[in-house]
N, C-alpha and C positions, 0 to 999 in steps of 0.2 A: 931407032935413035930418038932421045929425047927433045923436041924444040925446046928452044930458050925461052920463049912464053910457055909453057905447060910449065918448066922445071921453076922458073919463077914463083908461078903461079900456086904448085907447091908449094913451095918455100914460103909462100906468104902465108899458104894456109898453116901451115904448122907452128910459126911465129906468133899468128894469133891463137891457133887455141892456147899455146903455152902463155901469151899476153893475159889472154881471159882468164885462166885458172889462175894467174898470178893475182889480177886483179879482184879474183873472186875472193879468192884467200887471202888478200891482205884486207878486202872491205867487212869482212867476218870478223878479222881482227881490231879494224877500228871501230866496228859499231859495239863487238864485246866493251872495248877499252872505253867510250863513250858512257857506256849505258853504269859500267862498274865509278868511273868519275862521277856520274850522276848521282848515283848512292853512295861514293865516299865524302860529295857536298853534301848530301844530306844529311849523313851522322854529323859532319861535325856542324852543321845547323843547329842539330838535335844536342848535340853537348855544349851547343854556346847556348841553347834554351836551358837545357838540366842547369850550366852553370850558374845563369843569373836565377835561377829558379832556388839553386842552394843557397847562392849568396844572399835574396829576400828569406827563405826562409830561416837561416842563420839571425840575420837582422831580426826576425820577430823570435827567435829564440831568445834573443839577449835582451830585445824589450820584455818578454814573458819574464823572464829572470830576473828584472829591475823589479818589475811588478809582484812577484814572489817575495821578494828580499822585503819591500815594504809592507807587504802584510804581512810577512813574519813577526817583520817589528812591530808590526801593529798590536799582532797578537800576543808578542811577548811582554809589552805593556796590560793590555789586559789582564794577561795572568797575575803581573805584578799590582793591579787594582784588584785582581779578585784576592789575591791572598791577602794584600791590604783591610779589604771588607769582612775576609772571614775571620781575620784577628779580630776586628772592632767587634763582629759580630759574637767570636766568643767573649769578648769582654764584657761586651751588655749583656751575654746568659748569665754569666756573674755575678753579675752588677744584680741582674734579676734575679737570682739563685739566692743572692745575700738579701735583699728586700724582699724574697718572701719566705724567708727568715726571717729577718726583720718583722713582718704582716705578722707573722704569728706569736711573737711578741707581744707586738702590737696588741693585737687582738684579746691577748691572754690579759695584758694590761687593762684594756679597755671592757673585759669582764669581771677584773676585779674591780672597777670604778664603777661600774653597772651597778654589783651586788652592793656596794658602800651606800651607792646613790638611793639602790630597793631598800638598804637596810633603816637608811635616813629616811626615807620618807614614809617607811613604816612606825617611826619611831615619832614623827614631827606628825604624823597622821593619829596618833596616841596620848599625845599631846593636844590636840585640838579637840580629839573625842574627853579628854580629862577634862580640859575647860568648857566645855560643850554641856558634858556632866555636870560640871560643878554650880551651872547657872552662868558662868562668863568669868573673865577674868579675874583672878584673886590681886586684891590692892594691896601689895606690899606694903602700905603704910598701915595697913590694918595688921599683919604680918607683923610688923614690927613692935607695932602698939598694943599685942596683944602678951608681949612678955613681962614674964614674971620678976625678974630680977634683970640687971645689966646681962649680966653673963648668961643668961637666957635671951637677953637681945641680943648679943653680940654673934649668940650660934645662929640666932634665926638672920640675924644680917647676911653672915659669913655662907647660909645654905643660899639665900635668895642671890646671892652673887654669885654661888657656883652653879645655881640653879641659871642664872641670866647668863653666864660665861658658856656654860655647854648648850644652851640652844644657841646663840651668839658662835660658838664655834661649827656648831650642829651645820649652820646655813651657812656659816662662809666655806667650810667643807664642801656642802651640796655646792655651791656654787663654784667651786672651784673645780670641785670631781665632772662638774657637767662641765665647761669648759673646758679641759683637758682633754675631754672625752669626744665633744666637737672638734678640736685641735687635732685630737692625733688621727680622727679617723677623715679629714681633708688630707692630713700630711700623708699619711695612709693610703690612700685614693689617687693623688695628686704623687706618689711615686709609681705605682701599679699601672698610671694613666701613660704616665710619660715613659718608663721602660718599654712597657709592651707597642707603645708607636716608636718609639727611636728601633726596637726590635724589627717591626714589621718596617719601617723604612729602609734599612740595614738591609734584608733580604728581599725588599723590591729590588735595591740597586743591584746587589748580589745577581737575582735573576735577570737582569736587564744585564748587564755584565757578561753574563755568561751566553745570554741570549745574542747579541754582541760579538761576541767567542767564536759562537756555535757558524755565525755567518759569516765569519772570517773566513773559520775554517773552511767553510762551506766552497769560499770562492778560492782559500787557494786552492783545495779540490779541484775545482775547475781551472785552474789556471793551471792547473798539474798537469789534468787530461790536456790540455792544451799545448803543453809542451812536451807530453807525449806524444801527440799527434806530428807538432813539428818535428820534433826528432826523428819520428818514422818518415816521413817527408823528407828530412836531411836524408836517412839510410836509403830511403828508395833512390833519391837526386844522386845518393854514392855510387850505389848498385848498376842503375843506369848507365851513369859515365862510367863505368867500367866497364859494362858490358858494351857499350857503345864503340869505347877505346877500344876494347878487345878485338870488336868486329872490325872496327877502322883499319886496325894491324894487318888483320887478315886479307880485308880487300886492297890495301895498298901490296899488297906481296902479290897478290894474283894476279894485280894491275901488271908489277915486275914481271913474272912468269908469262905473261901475255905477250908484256912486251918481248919479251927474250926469244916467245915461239913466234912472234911476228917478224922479227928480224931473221932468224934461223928459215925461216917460210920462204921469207926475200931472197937470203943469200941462196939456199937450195933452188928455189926457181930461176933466181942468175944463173946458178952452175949449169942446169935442165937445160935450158932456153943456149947457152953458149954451146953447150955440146950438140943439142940439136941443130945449131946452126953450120956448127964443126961439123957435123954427119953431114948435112944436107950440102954441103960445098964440095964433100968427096965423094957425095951422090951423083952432084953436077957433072963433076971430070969422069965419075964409070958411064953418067949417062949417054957420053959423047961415042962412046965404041957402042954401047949395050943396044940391041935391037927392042922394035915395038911392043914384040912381045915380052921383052924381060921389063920395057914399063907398064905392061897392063899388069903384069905382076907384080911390081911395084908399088902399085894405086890400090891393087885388092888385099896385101900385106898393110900398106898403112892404115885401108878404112878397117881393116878387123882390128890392126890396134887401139887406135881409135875407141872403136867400139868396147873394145875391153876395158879401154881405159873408163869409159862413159859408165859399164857396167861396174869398174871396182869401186867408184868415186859412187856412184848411187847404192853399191853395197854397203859401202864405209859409213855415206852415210844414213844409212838404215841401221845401222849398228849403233850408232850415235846417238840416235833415235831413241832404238830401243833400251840403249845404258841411261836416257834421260828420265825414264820413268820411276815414281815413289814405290816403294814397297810399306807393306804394312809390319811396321818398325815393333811390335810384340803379339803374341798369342793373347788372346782371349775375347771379349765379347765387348760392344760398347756401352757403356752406360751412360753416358752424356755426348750430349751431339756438339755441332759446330755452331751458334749463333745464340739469339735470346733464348731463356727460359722460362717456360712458364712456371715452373713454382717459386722465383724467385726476380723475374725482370730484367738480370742480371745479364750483360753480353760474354759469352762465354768462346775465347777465342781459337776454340782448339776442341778435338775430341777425348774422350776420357777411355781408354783401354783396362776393363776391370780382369783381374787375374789373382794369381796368390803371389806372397811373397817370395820374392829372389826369381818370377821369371823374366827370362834372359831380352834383354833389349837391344835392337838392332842396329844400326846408319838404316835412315830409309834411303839414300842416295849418297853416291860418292860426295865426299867434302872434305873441309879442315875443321877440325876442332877448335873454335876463337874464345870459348868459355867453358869450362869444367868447375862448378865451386857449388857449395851451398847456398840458399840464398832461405830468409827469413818467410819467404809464399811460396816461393816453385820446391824448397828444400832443397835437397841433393840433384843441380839438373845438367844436363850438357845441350851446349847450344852448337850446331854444326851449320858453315858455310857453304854454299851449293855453285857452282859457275855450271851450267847444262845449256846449249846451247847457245852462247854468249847469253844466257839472263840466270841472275844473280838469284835464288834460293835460301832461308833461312829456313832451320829448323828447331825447336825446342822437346827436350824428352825432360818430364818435371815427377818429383815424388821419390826421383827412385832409391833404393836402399844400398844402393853401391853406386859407382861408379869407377868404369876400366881404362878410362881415356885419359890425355890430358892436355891442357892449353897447346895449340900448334898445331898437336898430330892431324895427320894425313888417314883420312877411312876411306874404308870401300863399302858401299853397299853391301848390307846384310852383317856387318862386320858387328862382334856384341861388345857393345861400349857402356853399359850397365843393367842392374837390375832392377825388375818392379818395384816399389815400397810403398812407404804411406807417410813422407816427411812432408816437413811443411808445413802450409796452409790445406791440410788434406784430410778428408774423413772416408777413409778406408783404401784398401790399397789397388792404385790402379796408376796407371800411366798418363799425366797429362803432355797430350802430344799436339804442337803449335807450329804451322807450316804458312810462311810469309812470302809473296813473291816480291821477294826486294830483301831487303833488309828488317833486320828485328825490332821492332817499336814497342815505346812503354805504354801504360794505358793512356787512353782506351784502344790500345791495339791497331791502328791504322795499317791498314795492309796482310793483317791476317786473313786468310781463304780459307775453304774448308778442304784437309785433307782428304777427305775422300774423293773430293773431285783430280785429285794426282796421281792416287794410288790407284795401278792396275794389277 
């Protein structure tokens, strides 16, 4: 028969180990649920950063774009001086085209004044050698007094005045033809001087104008690339809070899921622990007839359950265990490692799996799918959630040429969720594969590991 201290004594021990596995398994559930809150403050940390991070870079987009709009105008005034300039400028070729026309007018003029002027002074030169000849000037009153008759004075009067009238016209000629000739070839001079500088001042400004132009241009250029750069800046601050949101989705559902198998945990060990106790009360009343020997029997039945139990709880979780490890998510060889590089400096947050196109890509561990989309650097990628032993796993597969999954779904390890490519930001085809113990992070990556230290 049983004493009442032994059969207690029982009783307590069975109470506790059911207390302790109860406790065991709901503190595996609260440190899961812990550690997942931990990383659900931290995304939305991280998207109250991306946010003010989009909303300053927005702000200096819309400054960049003030600054655009006034050199545009700037530049559109320019054009409107430069077309300004090149009117005037062609009106002074004109202007010039017709004045040297004019010049050779000129000119031709100023040769016939030349010849008049050689012709006169060869002719007033003819005249000086005549009187030179003749001993010196002839005295017209000798001239006159040497006539025969009136009418023989009157022809020699009427020669010696036509004679006095054409050397008398002879030099106011000469004098006049040289003055003319001085006149036109200043007026001459003095248009050829001043076209060709008003010209050449014209196409200073012209070049200075344009030169001007050129450096407008030059900066809205840069002010372009500048607002290209924000812009990707803006798409990456998009990208991010999406994929952030995405992931956020996902761990708040697991958080749910946790909680639902934490509660389910409880009520099942309530029910364990009540029936156990229900058993062990109609233990009590067999044990009052039952002899010594049916309790040593008793005490060797429950330590072998016991023990079975000890054994399936350390198989289960060896199993556990062993479904916690990565696998190697495609075939082929690696061509870029996990860390800096040296041909480039560059921290490279993941390993590079090279192969051909379309080979098949795998879940390197059970997950959920929290992202499936293109993205302008990973290209074509899926991002998968990991919960393995209460801690949280992220995984990235980037480049690839398809993709089989979508937002939400539920994978299994080994399960193919797309294919190799070479989308992207990618130079040639191969697999960029990014494994985080935590959650997914934007550059520079904080909390990426190297997968090979997971994959076994």
């Amino acid at each position: 028969m049983f004493k009442p201290t032994k059969i207690k004594m029982i009783t307590t021990i069975c109470l506790s180990c059911s207390l302790i596995l109860g406790i065991n398994s709901g503190t595996v559930f609260a440190d899961t649920q812990t550690k997942l809150n931990n990383k659900l403050n931290d995304i939305q940390n991280q998207k109250q950063q991306n946010k003010d991070k989009l909303a300053a870079s927005k702000k200096n987009l819309s400054e960049n774009q003030k600054k655009q709009d006034t050199v545009i105008k700037n530049i559109k005034e320019s054009d409107k001086k430069i077309a300004s300039m090149s009117n005037k400028i062609d009106n002074t070729k004109e202007r010039v085209r017709q004045n040297k026309a004019s010049v050779v007018q000129l000119k031709k003029e100023i040769k016939k004044i030349d010849a008049r002027i050689d012709t006169r002074t060869e002719l007033l030169k003819g005249r000086l050698r005549s009187i030179y000849i003749s001993g010196g000037a002839v005295s017209y009153l000798d001239v006159l007094m040497g006539s025969k008759s009136f009418g023989n004075f009157l022809d020699r009067l009427l020669v010696l005045k036509m004679i006095t009238d054409q050397d008398n016209k002879i030099i106011n000629d000469q004098k006049q033809d040289k003055q003319a000739q001085v006149t036109k070839r200043k007026r001459l001079q003095t248009v050829l001087d001043q076209t060709t500088n008003d010209l050449h001042n014209l196409q200073t400004m012209k070049t200075s104008i344009k030169q001007e132009n050129e450096h407008k241009q030059n900066l809205l250029g840069e002010l372009k690339n500048q607002a290209s750069d924000i812009e990707k800046t803006v798409m990456s601050s998009n990208e991010q809070t999406g994929i952030l949101s995405a992931q956020e989705s996902v761990i708040k559902q697991q958080l749910a899921d946790f909680a639902a198998q934490q509660a389910k945990a409880k009520e099942r060990a309530a029910a364990e622990a009540k029936a156990k106790q229900e058993a062990q009360e109609k233990q009590n009343e067999k044990a009052k007839t039952e002899t010594a020997s049916a309790k040593s029997v008793t005490v060797s039945n429950n330590t072998q359950t016991a023990a079975e139990t000890v054994t399936s709880t350390s198989s289960s979780d060896s199993e556990e265990k062993s479904s916690s490890q990565f696998i190697m998510p495609a075939a082929g060889y690696i061509s870029s490692g996990f860390g800096y590089r040296s041909f480039d400096g560059e921290f490279h947050p993941g390993i590079d799996i090279a192969n051909s196109t379309g080979t098949p890509i795998h879940a390197a561990a059970d997950g959920t799918v929290f992202k499936a989309y293109t993205s302008s650097s990973y290209g074509n990628c899926v991002m998968i959630s990991h919960v393995i032993n209460g801690q949280l796993y992220t995984t990235v597969y980037a480049h690839l040429s398809a993709i089989y999954v979508s937002d939400g779904q539920s994978v299994s390890q080994g399960q193919s969720i797309g294919a190799m490519g070479n989308t992207g930001e990618s130079f040639g085809t191969h697999l960029h594969f990014e494994l985080y113990n935590g959650r997914w992070t934007p550059p520079p990556h904080n909390g990426a590991v190297n997968p090979l230290n997971f994959i076994h």
